[in-house]
Every structure is written in C-alpha cells, then in structure tokens.
C-alpha positions as a printed Julia matrix, in Angstrom:
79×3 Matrix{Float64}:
  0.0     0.0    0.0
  1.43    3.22  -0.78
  0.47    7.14  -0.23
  1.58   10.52  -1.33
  4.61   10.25   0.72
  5.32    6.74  -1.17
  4.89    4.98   2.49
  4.7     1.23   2.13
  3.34   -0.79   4.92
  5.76   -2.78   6.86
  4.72   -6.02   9.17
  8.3    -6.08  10.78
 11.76   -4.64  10.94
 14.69   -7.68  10.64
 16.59   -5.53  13.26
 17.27   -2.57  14.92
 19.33   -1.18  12.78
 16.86   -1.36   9.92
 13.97    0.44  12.12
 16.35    3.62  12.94
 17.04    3.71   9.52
 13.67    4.13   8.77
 12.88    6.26  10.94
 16.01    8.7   10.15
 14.05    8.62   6.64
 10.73    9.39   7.95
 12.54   11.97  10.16
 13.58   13.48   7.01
 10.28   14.17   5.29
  8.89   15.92   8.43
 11.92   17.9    8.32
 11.62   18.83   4.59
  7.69   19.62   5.34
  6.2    16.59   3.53
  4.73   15.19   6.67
  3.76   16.24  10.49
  4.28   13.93  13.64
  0.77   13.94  15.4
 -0.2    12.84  18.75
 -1.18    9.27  18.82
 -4.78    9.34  19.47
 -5.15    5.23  20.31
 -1.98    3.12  21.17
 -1.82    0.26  19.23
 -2.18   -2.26  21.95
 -2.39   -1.47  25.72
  1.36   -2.16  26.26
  4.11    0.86  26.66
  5.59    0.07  23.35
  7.06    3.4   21.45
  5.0     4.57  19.17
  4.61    7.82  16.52
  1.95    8.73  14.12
  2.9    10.29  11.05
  0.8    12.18   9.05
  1.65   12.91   4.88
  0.64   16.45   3.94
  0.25   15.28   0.4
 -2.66   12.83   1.14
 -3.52   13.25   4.69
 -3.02    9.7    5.55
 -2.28    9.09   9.37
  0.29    6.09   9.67
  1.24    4.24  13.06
  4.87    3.74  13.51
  5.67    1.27  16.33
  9.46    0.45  17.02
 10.36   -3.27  17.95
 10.07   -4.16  21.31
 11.16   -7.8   21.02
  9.46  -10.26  20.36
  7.15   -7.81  18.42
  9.16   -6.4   15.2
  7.22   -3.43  14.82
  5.18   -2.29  12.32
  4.47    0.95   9.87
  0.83    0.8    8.64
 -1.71    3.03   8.22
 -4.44    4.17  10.97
C-alpha cells in the first residue's frame, strides 16, 4: 500500500538497525515539510511500546509507527 509520501506498509523490521534507519528517513520528510508527527490518538495495543503517528501532507493519511520491542518487530501501517 502506498500514499503521497510513497509509504509502504511494513509487518516487521529484521533488526534494529533497519527500524532507525527508517525512521532517520521518515525523520527526514517531516523535516523537509512533507509530513507532520501527530499525537497518537489510540496506542496500538495497551502495552508501553514506542509509538509515533505520522501524518503525509500530500494525502492526509495518518500512519502508526511502532518500534520493535522484542518479540514484536514493529510495524508501519496506516491508521
């Protein structure tokens, strides 16, 4: 699934690594005013996991971006 920021759902990151680099890139397009960070209106589960909503400016889609918290892998989908 993409949007006008060309965000493609993700179901897991293989590693750490991978998720800061993603997020350095998402980091990037709020910085270049493509997208806002908005407040996260309902966690995605009821644990104390880390997690941002993005919102692209070009479409207005709201995506949830959860970091791993091992076992869970994260995810990047939309709201």
């Amino acid at each position: 699934m993409k949007s006008g920021c060309d965000w493609v759902a993700i179901d897991g990151f293989s590693s750490d690594e991978e998720y800061e680099q993603f997020l350095a890139g998402i980091t990037e397009q709020v910085r270049s005013g493509v997208a806002i960070e908005v407040r996260v209106a309902k966690p995605y589960s009821g644990v104390d996991w880390d997690e941002r909503w993005f919102q692209c400016l070009v479409g207005k889609d709201t995506w949830r971006l959860v970091a791993p918290d091992p076992p869970f892998q994260g995810v990047f989908k939309p709201v």
